[in-house]
C-alpha positions as CSV (number, residue, x, y, z in Angstrom):
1,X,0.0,0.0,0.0
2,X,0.9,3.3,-1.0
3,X,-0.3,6.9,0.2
4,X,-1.7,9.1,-2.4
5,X,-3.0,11.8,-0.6
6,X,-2.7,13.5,2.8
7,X,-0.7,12.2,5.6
8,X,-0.9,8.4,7.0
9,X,-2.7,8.6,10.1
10,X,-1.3,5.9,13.2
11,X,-2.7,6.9,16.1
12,X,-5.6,5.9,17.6
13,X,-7.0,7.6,20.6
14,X,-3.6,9.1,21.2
15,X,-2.2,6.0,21.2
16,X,0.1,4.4,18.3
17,X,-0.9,1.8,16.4
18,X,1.3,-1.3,15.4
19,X,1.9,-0.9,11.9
20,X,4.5,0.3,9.4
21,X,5.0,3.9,8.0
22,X,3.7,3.5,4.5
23,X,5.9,5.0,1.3
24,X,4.7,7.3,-0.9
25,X,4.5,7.5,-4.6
26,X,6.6,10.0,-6.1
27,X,5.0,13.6,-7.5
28,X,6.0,13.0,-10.8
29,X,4.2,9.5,-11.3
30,X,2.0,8.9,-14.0
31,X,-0.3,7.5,-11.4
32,X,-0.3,10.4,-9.2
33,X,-0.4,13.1,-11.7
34,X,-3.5,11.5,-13.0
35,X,-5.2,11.1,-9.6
36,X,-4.6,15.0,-8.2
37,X,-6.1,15.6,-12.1
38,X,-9.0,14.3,-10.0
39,X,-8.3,16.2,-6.9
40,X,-8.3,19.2,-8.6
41,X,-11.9,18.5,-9.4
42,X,-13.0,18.4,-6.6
43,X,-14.6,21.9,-5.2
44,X,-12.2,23.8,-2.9
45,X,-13.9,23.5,0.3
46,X,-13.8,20.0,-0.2
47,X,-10.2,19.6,-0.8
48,X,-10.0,21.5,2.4
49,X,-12.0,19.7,4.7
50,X,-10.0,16.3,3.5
51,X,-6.8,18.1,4.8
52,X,-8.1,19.5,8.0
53,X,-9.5,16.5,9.4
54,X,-6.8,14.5,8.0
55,X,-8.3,12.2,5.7
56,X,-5.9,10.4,3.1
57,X,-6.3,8.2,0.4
58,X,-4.4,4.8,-0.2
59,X,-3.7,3.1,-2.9
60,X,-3.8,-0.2,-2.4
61,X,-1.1,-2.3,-4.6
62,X,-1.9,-5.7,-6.3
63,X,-3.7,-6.8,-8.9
64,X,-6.9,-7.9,-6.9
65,X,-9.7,-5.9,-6.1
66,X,-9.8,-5.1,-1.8
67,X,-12.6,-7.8,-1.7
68,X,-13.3,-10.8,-3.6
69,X,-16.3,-13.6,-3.1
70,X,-17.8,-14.1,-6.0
71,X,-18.3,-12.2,-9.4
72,X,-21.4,-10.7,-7.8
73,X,-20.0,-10.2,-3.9
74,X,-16.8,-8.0,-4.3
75,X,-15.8,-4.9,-2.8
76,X,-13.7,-1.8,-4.9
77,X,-13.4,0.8,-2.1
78,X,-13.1,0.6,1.3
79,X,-12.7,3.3,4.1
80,X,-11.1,3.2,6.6
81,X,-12.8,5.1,9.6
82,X,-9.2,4.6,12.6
83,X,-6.8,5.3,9.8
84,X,-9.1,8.4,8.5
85,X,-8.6,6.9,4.8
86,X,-9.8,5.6,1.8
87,X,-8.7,2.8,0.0
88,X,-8.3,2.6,-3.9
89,X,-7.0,-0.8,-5.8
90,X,-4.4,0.2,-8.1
91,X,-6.0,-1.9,-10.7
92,X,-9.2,0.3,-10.8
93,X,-6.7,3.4,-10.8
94,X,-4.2,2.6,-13.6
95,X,-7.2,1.1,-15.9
96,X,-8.8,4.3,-15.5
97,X,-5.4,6.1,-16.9
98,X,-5.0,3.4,-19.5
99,X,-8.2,3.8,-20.9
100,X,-7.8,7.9,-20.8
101,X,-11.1,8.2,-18.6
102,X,-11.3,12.0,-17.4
103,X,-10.3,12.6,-14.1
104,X,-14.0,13.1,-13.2
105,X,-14.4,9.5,-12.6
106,X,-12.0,9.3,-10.0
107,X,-13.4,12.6,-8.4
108,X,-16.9,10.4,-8.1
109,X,-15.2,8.4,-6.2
110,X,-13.5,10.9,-3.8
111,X,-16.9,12.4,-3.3
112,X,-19.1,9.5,-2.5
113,X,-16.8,8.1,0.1
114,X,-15.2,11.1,1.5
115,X,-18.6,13.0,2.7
116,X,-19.9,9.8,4.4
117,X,-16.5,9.5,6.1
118,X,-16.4,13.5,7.1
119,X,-19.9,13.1,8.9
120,X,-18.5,10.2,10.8
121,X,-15.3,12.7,12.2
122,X,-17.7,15.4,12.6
123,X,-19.3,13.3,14.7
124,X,-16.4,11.4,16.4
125,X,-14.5,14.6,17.3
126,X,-18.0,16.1,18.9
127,X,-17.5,12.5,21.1
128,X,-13.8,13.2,22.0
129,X,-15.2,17.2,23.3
130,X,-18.4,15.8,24.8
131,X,-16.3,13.3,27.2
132,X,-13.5,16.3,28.0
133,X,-17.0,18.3,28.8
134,X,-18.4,15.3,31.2
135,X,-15.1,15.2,33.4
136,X,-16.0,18.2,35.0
137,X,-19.9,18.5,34.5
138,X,-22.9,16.7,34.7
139,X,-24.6,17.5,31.6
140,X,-24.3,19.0,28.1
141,X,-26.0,22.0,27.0
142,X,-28.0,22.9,24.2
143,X,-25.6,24.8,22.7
144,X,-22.7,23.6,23.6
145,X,-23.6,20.7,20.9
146,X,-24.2,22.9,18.0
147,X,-21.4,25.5,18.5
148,X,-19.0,22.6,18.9
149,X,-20.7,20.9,15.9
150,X,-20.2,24.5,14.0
151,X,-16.7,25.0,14.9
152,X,-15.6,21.4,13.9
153,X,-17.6,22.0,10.7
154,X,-15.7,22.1,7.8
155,X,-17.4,20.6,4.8
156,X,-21.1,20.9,5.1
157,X,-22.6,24.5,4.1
158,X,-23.8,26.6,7.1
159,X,-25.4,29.9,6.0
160,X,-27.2,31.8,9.0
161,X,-29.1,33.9,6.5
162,X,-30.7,30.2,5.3
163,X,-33.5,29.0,6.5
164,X,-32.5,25.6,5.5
165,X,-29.0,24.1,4.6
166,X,-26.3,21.3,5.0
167,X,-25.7,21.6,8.7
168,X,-29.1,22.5,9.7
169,X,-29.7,19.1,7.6
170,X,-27.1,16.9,9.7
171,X,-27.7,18.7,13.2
172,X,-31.5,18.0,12.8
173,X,-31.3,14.2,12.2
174,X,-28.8,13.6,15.0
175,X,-29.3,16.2,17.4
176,X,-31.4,13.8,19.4
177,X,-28.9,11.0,19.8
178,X,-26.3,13.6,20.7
179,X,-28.5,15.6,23.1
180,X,-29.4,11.8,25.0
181,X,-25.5,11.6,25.6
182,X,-24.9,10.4,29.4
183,X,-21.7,11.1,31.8
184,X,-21.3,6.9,31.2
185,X,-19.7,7.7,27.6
186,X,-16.7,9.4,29.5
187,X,-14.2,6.1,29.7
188,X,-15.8,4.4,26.8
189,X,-14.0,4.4,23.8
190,X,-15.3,7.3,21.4
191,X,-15.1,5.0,18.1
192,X,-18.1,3.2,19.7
193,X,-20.3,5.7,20.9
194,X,-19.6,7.5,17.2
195,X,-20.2,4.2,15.5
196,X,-23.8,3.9,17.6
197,X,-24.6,7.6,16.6
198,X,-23.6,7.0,13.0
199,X,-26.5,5.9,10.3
200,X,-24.8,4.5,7.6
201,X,-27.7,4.3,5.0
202,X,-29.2,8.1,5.9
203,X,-24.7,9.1,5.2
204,X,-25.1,7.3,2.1
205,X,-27.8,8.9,0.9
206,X,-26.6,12.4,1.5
207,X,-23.5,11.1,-0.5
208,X,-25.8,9.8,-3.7
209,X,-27.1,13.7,-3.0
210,X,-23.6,15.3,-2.9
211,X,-22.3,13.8,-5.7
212,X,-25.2,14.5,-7.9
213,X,-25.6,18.2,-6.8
214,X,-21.8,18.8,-7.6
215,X,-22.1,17.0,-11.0
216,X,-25.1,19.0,-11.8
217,X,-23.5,22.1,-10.4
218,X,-20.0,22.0,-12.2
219,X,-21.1,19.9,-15.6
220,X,-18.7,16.8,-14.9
221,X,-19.3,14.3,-17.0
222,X,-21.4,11.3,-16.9
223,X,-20.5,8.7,-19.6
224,X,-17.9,7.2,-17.3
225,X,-18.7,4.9,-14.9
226,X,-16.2,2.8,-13.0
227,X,-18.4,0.3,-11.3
228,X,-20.1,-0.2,-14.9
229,X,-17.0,-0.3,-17.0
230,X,-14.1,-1.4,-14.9
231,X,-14.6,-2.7,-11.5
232,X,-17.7,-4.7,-13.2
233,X,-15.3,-6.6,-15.6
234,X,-12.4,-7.4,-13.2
235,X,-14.5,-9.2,-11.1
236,X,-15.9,-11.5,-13.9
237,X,-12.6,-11.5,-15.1
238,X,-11.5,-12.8,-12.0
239,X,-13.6,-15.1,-11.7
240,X,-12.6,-16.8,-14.9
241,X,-9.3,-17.1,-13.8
242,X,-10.7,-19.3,-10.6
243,X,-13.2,-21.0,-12.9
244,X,-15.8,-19.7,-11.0
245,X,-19.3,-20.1,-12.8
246,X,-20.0,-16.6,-14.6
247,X,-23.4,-17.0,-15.4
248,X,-26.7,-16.7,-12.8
249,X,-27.6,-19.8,-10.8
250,X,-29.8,-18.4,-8.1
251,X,-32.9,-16.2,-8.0
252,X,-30.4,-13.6,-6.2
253,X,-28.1,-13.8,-8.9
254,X,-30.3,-13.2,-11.4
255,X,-31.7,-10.7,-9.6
256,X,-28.3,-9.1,-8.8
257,X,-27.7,-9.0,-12.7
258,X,-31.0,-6.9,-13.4
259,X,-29.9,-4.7,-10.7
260,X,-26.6,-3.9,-12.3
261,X,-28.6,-4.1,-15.7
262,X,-31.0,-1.2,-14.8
263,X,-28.1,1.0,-12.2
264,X,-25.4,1.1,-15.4
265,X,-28.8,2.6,-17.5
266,X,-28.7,-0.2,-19.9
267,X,-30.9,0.2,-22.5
268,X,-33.5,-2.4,-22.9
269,X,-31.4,-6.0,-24.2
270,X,-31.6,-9.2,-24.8
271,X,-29.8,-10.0,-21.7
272,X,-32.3,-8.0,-20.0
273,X,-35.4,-10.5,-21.7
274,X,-33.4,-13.2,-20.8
275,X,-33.2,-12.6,-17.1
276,X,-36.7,-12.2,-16.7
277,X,-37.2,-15.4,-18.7
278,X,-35.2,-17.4,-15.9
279,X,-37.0,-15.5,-13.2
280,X,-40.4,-16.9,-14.7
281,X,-38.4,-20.7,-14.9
282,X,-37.8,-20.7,-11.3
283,X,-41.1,-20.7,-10.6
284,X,-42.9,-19.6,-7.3
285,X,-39.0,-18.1,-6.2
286,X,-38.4,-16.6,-9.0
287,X,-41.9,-14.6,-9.6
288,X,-42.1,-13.8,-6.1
289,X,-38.9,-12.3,-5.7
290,X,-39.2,-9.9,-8.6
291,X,-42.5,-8.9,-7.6
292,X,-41.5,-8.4,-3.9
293,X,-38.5,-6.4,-4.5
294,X,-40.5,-4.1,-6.7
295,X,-43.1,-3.3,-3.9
296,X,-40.0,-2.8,-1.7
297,X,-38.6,-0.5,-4.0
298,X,-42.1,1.4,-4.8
299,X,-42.8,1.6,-0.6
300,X,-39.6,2.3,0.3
301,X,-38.7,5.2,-2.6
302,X,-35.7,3.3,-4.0
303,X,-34.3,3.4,-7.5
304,X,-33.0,0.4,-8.1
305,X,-34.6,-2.6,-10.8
306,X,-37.1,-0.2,-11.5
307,X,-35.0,2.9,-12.7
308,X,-35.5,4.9,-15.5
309,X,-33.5,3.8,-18.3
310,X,-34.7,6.6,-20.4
311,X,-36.0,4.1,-23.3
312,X,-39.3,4.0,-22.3
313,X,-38.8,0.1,-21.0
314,X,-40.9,-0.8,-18.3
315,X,-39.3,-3.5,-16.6
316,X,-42.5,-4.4,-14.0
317,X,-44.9,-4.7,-16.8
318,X,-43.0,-6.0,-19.3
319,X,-42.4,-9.2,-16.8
320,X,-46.6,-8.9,-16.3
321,X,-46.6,-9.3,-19.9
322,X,-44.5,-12.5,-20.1
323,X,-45.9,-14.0,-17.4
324,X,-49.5,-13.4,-18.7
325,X,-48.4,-14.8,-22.2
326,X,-48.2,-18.1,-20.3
327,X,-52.3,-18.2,-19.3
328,X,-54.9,-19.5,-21.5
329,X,-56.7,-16.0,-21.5
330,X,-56.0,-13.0,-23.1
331,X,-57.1,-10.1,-20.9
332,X,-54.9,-9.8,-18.1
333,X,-57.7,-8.3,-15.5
334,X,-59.7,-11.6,-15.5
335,X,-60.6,-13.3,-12.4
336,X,-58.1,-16.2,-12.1
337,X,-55.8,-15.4,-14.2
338,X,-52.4,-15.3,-14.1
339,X,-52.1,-11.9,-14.6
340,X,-54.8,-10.9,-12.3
341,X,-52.8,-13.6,-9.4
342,X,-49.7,-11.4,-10.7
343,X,-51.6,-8.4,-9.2
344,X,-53.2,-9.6,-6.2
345,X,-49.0,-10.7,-4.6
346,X,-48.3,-7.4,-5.8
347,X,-50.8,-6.0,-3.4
348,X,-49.9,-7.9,-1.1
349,X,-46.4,-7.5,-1.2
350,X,-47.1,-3.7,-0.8
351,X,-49.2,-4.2,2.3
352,X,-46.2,-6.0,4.0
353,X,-43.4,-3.7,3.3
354,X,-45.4,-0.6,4.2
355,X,-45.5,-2.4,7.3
356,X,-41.8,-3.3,7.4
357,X,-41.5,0.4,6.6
358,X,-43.6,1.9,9.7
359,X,-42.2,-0.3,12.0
360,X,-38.8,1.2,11.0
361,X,-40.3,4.7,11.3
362,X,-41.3,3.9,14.6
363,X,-38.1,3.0,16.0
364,X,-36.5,5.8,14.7
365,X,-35.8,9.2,17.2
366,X,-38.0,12.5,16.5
367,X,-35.8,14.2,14.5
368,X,-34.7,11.3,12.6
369,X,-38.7,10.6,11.6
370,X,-38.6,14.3,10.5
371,X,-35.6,13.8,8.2
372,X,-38.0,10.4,6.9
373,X,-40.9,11.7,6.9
374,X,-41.2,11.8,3.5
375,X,-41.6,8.2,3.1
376,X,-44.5,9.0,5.0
């Protein structure tokens, strides 16, 4: 492993960790001229939030991705919330150079993992000042939370004049979790009590956000795609090498594929047709597992099998279609059948994970159900 950016970080609560001092490549690399081309992307008070809270990237040497299961279980990036940093496989790095990808690709990357990672030291360092705080009182104030959040602030937008922005955004959700913090956190270690704080699905969403605002905002763009055109293809290429079997042998596999089918906004294919042919093989599994992750996704407001691919396809009633191609009657709104039975498990599938999704909403703190409301 190599260091790209910022400064290796070996301490941990003061303390040093055993490891090794990692090299660095030199300025003039290939490598590294093409990656601070990405930096230099990236909007300025971006660049200097990385530096202040002393986040670094690391290239990770070898010609593996980090992670490897299977061709459909594999891992690109990694961070690394002790070591501040974010890991990049060289592979996924040089390929992007060799095929002469603009540096925008990169800065994708830098964007979607570095904001998640910022909120968790945002909220790690408030930890760290909240237990200095408890050693000599017995509570926290109301403001001593959101001036401390404000002055360790450095990447999310905070305009008095606004009514609404960034920070108001990320105090709001949390500020209940952070205001229920007891005098017990004072010997624990602050990694945990940030790590129980920390919602990793809401962080990734305000990434997905972050990313597209900035790409909207500075006109990057958005015919590359790394996950689509290179991390996608080493990891079937990989698995050739181990003769792994390439092709979809499971209703999650398949259902995997149409995933990455509809997130890479492929146009409508034959490979496309094909999937939902094997879905309507299996059966029982297969039906119901298309039809229940499409209620999830309609419930729940997600964007995955049934995104717009900007062809007009319609992927849920195109797979109506073929499974009503298999009944003895022509109009699919008949009494039993199949396509009527086709609508009735959608139904119900809707019914459970509206369910699933208030019982989520209840467990969640006031200000976080304000930040979901919308689901609502």
């Amino acid at each position: 492993m190599t260091v790209i950016f910022g400064q290796q970080t070996r301490m941990r609560n003061g303390v040093l960790m055993t490891d090794r001092r990692l090299p660095r490549f030199h300025a003039g690399h290939d490598m590294v001229k093409f990656f601070y081309g990405a930096i230099r992307q990236l909007p300025d008070y971006l660049v200097t939030a990385l530096l202040e809270m002393d986040v670094s990237i690391t290239m990770v040497k070898g010609p593996d991705l980090l992670v490897f299961h299977s061709p459909r279980e594999h891992q690109s990036f990694h961070t690394g919330r002790t070591r501040r940093t974010i890991y990049m496989p060289e592979p996924v790095l040089r390929q992007s150079f060799e095929l002469g990808y603009d540096y925008w690709a990169i800065s994708e990357v830098i964007i979607q993992e570095s904001w998640a990672l910022l909120d968790y030291l945002l909220l790690l360092e408030l930890v760290r000042r909240c237990q200095d705080h408890f050693k000599t009182h017995y509570t926290l104030g109301y403001y001593l939370i959101k001036d401390t959040l404000r002055r360790l602030n450095q990447h999310r937008l905070d305009d008095e004049d606004r009514d609404e922005d960034k920070f108001r955004k990320f105090f709001r959700f949390y500020r209940e979790e952070l205001y229920n913090l007891k005098r017990g956190i004072v010997d624990r270690d602050p990694y945990d009590v940030a790590d129980e704080i920390y919602d990793e699905s809401r962080e990734r969403f305000w990434a997905q956000l972050k990313l597209h605002d900035i790409a909207q905002t500075y006109r990057f763009p958005t015919y590359f795609h790394i996950d689509r055109d290179i991390v996608h293809g080493a990891a079937f290429r990989i698995a050739r090498g181990l003769s792994m079997p390439i092709e979809p042998e499971t209703t999650a596999d398949i259902m995997h594929d149409l995933w990455d089918e509809a997130r890479f906004k492929l146009s409508l294919s034959l490979k496309t047709e094909d999937l939902l042919e094997r879905l309507l093989s299996m059966g029982v599994e297969g039906i119901s597992a298309f039809i229940e992750t499409v209620a999830e996704e309609h419930v729940f407001g997600f964007d995955y099998v049934t995104t717009n691919r900007y062809d007009g396809f319609d992927v849920f009633g195109s797979f109506r279609k073929m499974l009503q191609a298999y009944s003895s009657s022509e109009v699919a709104q008949v009494p039993g059948c199949l396509g009527f039975d086709f609508n009735r498990l959608y139904q119900y599938f809707v019914q459970v994970k509206r369910r699933e999704l208030f019982e989520q909403f209840k467990s969640r703190s006031g200000s976080q159900q304000q930040e979901y409301s919308y689901q609502m």
